[in-house]
BAFI-741422 format. One record per residue (C-alpha): x, y, z; residue number from 1. Coordinates in Angstrom, 3 decimals, decimal comma, always signed. Example, Ala and Ser with C-alpha at 12.3 -4.5 7.8 and 13.67 -1.06 7.14 Angstrom:
2
SITE:+12,300:-4,500:+7,800:1
SITE:+13,670:-1,060:+7,140:2
// end
This chain:
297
SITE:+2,932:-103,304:-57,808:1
SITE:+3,746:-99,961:-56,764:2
SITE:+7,521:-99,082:-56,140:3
SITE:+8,389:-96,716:-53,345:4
SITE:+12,259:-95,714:-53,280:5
SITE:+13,499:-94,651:-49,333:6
SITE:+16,516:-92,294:-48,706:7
SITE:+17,295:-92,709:-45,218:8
SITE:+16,078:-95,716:-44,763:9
SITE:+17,970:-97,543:-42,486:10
SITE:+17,449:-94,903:-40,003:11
SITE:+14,818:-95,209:-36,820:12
SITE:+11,840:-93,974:-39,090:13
SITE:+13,300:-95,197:-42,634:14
SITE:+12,962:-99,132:-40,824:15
SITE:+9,525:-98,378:-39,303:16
SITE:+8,113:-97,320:-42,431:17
SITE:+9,878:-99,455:-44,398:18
SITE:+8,055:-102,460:-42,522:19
SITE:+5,125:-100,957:-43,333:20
SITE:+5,147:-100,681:-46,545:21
SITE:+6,452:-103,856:-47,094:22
SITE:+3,771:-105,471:-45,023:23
SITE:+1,292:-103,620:-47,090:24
SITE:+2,781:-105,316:-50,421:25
SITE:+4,312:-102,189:-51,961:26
SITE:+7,935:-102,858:-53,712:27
SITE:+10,394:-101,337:-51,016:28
SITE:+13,870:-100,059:-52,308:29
SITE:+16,284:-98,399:-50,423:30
SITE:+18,988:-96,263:-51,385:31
SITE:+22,188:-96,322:-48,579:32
SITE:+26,006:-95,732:-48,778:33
SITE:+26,776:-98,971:-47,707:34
SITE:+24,181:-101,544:-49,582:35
SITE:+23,805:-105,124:-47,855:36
SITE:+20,484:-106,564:-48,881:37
SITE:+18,770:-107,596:-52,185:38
SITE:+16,542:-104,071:-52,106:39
SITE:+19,408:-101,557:-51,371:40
SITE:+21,256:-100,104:-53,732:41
SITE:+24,044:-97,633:-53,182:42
SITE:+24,409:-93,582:-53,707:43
SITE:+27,558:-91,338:-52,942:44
SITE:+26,356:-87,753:-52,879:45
SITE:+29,654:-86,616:-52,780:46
SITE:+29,919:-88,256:-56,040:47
SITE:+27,075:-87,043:-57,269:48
SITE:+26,346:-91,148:-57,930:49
SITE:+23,111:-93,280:-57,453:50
SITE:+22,935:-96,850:-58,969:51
SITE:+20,272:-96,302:-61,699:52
SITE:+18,819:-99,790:-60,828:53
SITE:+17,404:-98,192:-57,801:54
SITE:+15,441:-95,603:-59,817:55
SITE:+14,024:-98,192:-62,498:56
SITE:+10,230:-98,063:-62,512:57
SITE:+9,567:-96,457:-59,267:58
SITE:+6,548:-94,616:-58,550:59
SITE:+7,265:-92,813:-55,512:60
SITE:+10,443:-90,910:-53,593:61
SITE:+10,496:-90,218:-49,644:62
SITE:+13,701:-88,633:-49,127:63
SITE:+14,083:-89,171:-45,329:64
SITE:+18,200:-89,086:-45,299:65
SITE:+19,507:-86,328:-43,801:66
SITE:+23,261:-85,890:-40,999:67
SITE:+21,444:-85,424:-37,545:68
SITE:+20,879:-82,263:-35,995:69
SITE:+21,892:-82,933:-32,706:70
SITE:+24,943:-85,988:-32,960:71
SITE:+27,595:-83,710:-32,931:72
SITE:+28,087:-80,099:-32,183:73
SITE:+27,816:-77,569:-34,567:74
SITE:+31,196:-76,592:-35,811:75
SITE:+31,211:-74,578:-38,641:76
SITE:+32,050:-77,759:-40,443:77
SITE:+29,352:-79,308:-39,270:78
SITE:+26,955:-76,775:-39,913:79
SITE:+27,823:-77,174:-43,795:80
SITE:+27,612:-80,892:-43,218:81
SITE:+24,378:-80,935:-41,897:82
SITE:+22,919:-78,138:-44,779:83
SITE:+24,617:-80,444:-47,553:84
SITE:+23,538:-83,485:-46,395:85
SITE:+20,009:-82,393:-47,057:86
SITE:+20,197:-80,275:-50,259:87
SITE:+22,644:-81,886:-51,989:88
SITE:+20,923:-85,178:-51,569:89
SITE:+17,917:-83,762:-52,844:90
SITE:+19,580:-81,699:-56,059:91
SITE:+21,314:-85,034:-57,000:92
SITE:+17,622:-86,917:-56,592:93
SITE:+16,425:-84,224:-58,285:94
SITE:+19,126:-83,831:-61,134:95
SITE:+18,527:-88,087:-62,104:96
SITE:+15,025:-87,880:-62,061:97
SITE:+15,203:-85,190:-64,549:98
SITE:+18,009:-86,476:-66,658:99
SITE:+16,088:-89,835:-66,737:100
SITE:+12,426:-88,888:-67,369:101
SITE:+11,235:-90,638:-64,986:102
SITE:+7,602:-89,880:-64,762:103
SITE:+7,613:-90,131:-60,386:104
SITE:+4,006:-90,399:-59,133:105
SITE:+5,121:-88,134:-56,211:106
SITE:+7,903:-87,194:-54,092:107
SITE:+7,690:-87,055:-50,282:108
SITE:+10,324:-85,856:-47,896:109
SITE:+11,135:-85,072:-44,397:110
SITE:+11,696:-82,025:-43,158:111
SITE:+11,343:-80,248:-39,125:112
SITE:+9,606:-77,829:-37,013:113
SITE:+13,098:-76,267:-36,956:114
SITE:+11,447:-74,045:-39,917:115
SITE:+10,377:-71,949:-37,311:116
SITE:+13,619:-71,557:-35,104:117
SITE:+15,115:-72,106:-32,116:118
SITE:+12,845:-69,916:-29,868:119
SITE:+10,458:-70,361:-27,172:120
SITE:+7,153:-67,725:-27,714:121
SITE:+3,686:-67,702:-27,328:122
SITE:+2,690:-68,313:-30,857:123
SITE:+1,667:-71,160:-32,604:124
SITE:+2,939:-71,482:-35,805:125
SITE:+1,814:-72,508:-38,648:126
SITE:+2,576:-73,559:-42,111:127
SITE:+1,965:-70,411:-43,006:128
SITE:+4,353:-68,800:-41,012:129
SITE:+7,647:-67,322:-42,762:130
SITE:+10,998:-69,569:-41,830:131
SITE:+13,254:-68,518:-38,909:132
SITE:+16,369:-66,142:-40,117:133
SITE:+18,718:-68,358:-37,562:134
SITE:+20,727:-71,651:-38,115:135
SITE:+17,762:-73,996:-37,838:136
SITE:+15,454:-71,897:-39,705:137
SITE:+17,772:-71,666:-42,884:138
SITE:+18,983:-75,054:-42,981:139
SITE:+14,791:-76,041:-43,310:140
SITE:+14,541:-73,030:-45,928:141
SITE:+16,859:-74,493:-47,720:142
SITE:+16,315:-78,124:-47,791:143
SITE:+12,520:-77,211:-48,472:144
SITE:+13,302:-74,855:-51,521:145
SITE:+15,639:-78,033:-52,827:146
SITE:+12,277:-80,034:-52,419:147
SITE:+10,132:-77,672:-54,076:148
SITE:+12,283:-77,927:-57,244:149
SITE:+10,189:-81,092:-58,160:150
SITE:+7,199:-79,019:-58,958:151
SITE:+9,203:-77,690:-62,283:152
SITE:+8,894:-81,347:-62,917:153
SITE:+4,935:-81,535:-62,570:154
SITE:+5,890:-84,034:-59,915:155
SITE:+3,995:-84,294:-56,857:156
SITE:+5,531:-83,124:-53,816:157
SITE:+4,365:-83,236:-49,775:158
SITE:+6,769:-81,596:-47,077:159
SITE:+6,588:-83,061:-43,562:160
SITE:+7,838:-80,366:-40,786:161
SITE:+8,435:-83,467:-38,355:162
SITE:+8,549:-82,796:-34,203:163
SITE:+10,478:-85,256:-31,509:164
SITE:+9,296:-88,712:-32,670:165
SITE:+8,203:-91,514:-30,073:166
SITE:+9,055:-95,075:-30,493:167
SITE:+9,987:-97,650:-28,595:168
SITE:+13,431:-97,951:-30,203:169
SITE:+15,623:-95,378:-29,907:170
SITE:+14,713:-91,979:-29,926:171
SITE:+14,165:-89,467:-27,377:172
SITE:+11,944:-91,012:-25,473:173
SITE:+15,140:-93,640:-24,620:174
SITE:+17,664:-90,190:-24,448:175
SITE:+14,880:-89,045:-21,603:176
SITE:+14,210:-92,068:-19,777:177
SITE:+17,503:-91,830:-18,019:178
SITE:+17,854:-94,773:-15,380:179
SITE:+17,559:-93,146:-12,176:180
SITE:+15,516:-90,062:-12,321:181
SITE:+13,581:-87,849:-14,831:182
SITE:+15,071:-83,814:-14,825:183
SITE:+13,845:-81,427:-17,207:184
SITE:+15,887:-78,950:-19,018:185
SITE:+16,509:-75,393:-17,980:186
SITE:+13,546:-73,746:-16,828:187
SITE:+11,311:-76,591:-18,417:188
SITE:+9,004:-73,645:-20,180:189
SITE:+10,045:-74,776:-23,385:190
SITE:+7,341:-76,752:-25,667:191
SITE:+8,157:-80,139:-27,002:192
SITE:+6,016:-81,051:-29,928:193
SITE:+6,068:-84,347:-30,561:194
SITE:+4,333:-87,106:-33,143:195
SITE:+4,046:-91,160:-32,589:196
SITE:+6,591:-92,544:-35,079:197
SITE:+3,206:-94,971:-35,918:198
SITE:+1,153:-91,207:-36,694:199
SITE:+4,438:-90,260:-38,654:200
SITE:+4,662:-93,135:-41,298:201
SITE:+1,267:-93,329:-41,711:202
SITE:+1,029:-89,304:-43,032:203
SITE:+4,493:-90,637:-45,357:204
SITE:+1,896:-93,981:-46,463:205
SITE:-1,137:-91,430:-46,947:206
SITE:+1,086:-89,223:-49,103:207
SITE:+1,107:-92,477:-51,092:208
SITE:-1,990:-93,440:-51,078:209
SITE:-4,100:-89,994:-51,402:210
SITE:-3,071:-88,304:-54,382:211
SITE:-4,516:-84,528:-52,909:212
SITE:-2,503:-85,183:-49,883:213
SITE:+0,347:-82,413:-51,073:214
SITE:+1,734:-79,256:-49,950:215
SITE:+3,483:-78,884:-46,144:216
SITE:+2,173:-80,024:-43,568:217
SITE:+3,095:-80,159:-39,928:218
SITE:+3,612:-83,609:-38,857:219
SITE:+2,794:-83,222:-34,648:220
SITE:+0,386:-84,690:-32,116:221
SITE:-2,073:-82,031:-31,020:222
SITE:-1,727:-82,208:-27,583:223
SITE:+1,033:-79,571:-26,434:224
SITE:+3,466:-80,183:-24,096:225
SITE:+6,021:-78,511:-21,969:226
SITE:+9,656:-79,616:-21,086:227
SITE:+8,409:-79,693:-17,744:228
SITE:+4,853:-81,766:-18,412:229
SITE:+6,624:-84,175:-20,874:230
SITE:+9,263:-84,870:-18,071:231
SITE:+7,012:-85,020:-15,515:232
SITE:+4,368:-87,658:-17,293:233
SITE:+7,735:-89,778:-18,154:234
SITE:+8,586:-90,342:-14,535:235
SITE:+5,044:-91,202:-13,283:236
SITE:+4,905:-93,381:-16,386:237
SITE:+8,130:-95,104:-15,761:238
SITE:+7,752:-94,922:-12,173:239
SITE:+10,774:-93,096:-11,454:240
SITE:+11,677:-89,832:-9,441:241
SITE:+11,164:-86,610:-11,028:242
SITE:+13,311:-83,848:-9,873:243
SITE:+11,206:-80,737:-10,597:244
SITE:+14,530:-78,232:-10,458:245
SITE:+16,073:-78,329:-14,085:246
SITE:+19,082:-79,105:-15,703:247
SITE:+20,993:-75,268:-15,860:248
SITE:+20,929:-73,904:-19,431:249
SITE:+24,529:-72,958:-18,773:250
SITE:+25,779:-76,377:-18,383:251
SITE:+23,925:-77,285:-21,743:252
SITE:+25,829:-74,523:-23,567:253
SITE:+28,603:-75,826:-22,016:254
SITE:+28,443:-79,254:-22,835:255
SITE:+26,538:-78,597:-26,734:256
SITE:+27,805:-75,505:-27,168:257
SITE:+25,434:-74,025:-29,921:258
SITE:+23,553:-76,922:-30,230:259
SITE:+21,861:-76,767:-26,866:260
SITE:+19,207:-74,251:-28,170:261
SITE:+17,086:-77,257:-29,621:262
SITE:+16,910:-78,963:-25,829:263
SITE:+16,324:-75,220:-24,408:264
SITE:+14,019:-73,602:-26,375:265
SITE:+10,537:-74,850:-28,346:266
SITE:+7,370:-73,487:-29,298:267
SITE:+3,995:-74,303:-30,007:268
SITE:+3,231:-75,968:-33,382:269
SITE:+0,099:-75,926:-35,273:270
SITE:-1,306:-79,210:-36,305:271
SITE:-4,282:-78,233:-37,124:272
SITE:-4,145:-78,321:-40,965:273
SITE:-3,335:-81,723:-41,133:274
SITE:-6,304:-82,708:-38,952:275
SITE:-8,955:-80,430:-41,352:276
SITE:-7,548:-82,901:-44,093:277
SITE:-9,098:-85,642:-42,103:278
SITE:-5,911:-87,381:-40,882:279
SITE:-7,118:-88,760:-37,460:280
SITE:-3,917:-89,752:-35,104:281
SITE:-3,522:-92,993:-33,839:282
SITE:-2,017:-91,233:-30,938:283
SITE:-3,491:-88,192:-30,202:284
SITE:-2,127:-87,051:-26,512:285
SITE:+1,086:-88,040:-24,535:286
SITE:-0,431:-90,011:-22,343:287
SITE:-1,882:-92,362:-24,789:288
SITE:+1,522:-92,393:-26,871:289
SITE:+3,514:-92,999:-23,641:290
SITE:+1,477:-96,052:-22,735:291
SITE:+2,491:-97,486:-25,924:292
SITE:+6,140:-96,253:-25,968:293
SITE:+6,977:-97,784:-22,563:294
SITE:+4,633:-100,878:-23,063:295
SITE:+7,020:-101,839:-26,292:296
SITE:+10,347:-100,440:-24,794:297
// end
């Protein structure tokens, strides 16, 4: 039986994907701070401690766990929090793997569009394209490079630059679908790249089960979508009034301070590499993933 170890997994796509992979027979573990079930067992990265049990055997690593970006505002506290909470989970990963030879079939982790900053443009990036030099940008450089490390190892590694992921439990798709009415954010320009959370654990199962499937790889639907159009299909969907005049940016700053530059700014990401592997999406346009989203809501 093969053993697959989650980080993060009692998070919104840690549980998805955990059900699948248990559902598909694989042995499921999952490393948390606060351990309650049979298959968890706990780490302290301040510490710099992860029960050993947890790393007996296993075959394969997707480090999902990670502070998130936008549940606080970004102090300069909070800013360190968030860097640490990625890269010194990974070094300490990193660090036991090494110290225990553990011979890891691969290891798969999250990462985010946020690579390419906090900017709305006409370009579409791609994988290709060199990180951002502001806040968003490094902390991805970063947590990447900490990722990368496993390659000294001759270990396997994949790199998922995620986008906004749909599901019908929490999410953004629940921050958006505000009771009333649907109102998009500042001028609305802004793109929203987004990925099925169904699309997004099955690229984390196909790192798993196709050994080529390595390298970085941007994990979003190809069908590109504004502020604007996202907010717009969400209120026909939902059958609620959409109020075409924004939310001021100003009020966002306000409120978010810093933070509000990843609801007022987004560009257009390549996912074209992934789809020249021959990953086909479950979910290819909004519309489609909407119908779902709402259906299961």
């Amino acid at each position: 039986m093969v053993t697959v170890l989650i980080t993060g997994g009692t998070g919104l796509v840690g549980q998805f994907l955990y059900q699948k992979l248990a559902s598909k027979g694989y042995d499921v573990r999952v490393l948390t701070r606060n351990p309650t079930k049979k298959n968890e067992f706990s780490w302290n990265i301040s510490n710099n401690y992860i029960d050993t049990r947890a790393l007996e055997n296993v075959d394969y690593i997707i480090h999902l766990a990670g502070a998130g970006i936008a549940d606080k505002r970004w102090s300069a506290k909070r800013k360190e929090e968030l860097i640490n909470s990625r890269t010194t989970s990974t070094e300490l990963l990193f660090t036991k793997i090494k110290e225990l030879k553990i011979p890891l079939r691969g290891f798969i982790s999250a990462s985010a569009i946020g690579y390419y900053g906090a900017i709305t443009s006409d370009r579409i990036f791609t994988e290709t394209d060199a990180p951002a030099t502001d806040f968003l940008g490094k902390v991805c450089k970063l947590w990447e490079a900490s990722v990368l490390k496993f390659n000294s190892l001759k270990i396997p590694t994949t790199i998922l630059r995620t986008g906004i992921v749909l599901s019908k439990k929490g999410g953004a798709f629940n921050k958006m679908n505000t009771p009333i009415a649907i109102i998009p954010i500042a001028n609305g320009k802004q793109y929203l790249p987004w990925i099925h959370i169904e699309d997004l654990t099955n690229l984390y199962l196909k790192a798993i089960e196709d050994s080529t499937f390595i390298g970085i790889y941007n994990a979003v639907a190809p069908d590109e979508q504004t502020n604007f159009s996202f907010s717009k299909l969400v209120a026909s969907k939902t059958n609620k009034l959409f109020i075409s005049i924004g939310i001021p940016k100003f009020i966002l700053q306000f409120l978010f301070g810093e933070m509000s530059i990843i609801l007022t700014t987004g560009s257009r990401i390549s996912s074209k590499k992934i789809e020249k592997f021959g990953y086909t999406f479950s979910y290819k346009n909004l519309n489609q993933a909407l119908d779902d989203v709402i259906q299961k809501s």
